[in-house]
N, C-alpha and C positions, 0 to 999 in steps of 0.2 A: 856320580851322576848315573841316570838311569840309560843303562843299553840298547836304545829308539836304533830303530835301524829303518832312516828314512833318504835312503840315496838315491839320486835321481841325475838327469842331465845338469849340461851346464847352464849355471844359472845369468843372465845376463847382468850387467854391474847397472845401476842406478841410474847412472850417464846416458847407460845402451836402450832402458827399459822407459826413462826421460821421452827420447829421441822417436822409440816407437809409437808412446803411447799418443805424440803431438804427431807422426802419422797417419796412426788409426783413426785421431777425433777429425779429420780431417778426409776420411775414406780409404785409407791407403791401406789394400788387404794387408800386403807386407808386414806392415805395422802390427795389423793385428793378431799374427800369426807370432811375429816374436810374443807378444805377452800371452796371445794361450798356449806357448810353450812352456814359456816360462814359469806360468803360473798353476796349469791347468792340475800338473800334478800333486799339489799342496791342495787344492779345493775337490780332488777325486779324494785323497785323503780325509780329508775335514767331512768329507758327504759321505764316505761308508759308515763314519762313527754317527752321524746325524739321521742320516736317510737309509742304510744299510744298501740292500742287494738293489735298491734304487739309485742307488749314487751316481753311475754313469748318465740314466736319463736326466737327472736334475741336475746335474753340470750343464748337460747341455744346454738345457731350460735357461741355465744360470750366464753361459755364455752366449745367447741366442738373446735376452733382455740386455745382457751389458751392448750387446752391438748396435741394438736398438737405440739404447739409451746413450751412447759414450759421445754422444755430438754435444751432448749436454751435459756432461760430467767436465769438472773443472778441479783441477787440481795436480800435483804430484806423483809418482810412483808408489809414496805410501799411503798417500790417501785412498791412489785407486786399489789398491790392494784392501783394505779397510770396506772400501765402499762394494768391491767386487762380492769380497764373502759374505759383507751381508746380502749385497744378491741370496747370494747363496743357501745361506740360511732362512731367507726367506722363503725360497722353494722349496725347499727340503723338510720344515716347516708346512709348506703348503702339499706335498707330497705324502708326510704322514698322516696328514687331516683325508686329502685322497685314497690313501690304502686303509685306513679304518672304516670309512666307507663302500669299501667296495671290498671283494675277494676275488684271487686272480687265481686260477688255474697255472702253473709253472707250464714256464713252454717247452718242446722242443728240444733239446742242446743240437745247436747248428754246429758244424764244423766251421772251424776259423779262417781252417787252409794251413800251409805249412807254418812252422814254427819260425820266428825271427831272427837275429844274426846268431845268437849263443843263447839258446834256449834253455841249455842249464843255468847257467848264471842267473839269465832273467827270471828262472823258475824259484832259485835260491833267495833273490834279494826278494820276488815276490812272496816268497812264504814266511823271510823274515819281517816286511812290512806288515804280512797281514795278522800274521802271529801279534805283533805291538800293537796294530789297531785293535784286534780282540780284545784284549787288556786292556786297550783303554776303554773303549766301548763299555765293558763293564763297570765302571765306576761313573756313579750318578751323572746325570746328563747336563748341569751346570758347570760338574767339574771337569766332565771329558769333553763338554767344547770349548771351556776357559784353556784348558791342556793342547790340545790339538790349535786351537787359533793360536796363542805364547808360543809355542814349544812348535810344532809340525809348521804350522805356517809361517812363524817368525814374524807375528804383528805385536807393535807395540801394548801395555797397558792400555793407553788412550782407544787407540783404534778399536782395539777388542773390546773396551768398552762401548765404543758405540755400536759397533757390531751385535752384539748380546744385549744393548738397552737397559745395562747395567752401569754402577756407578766402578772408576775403578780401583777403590779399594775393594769391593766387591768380587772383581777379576782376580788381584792378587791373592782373596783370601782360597778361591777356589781353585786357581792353582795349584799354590801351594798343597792345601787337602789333598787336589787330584795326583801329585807327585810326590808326595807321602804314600797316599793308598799304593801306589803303584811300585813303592821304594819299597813298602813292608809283603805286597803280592808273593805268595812263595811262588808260584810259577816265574813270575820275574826272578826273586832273590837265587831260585836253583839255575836258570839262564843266564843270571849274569857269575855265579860259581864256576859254571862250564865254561864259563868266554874266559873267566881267568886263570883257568886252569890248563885252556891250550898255550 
């Protein structure tokens, strides 16, 4: 299996993400803070491969219409997961149609302020995350968000098919391609040599 190195917080169980999400459709910020926890970091993932150095703003976008919208969304945890990232896609989508349009000057680099609880660590799991998203990012854009929706985000065939407005034998064929390509990558193949040679 390919060496994805996508860790993150704890992720809430079904039951816990159930209980929020009838919460949130009801107002409850509470509510809606467990699922953009829980979720939020799976759909900054899926957006840097989609949207690139836009992905933060189009999450938000992405979370800013679900909240809008989730009085009216009907369904389960994995629906809404399904239904979220196509949010998601849809902006991000709507994001690169905006930056083809237009050209932006780079801003600034603002300081953040200090560094978080264990700044190495988070600095390590961050350069491993971004290290894999690059990789994936380069392989064609059907198969690296079939890869990242399967694989990063943990949505089903179906879902990811509706997500993408593909059929899903479709999903599975691009998968598969996208975790081939990635399996035969010699940047990968020498990465995953090193992981097993410590």
């Amino acid at each position: 299996m390919l060496p994805l190195c996508f860790g993150g917080p704890y992720l809430p169980t079904d039951d816990e993400l159930a209980d929020a999400l009838a919460s949130a459709r009801v107002g409850d910020e509470r509510g809606f803070a467990v699922l953009w926890r829980a979720l939020n970091p799976a759909v900054l993932r899926y957006l840097r491969v989609v949207a690139g150095d836009a992905a933060e703003d189009v999450a938000s976008e992405t979370w800013l219409q679900a909240a809008r919208d989730l009085d009216r969304f009907d369904g389960d945890p994995a629906a809404f997961r399904g239904w979220l990232f196509r949010i998601a896609r849809h902006r991000g989508i709507d994001e690169l149609r905006r930056a083809g349009r237009r050209r932006e000057d780079p801003a600034e680099t603002i300081d953040a302020g200090p560094p978080g609880r264990d700044a190495a660590a988070e600095m390590i799991e961050g350069a491993e995350t971004s290290w894999a998203l690059s990789r994936i990012a380069e392989l064609p854009i059907d198969q690296a968000e079939a890869v990242m929706l399967r694989v990063a985000a943990g949505l089903d065939v179906a879902t990811t098919a509706r997500v993408l407005g593909k059929r899903p034998g479709a999903v599975r064929i691009a998968t598969m391609r996208g975790l081939r390509r990635l399996a035969a990558d010699e940047q990968v193949r020498a990465r995953r040599h090193a992981i097993e040679e410590v």
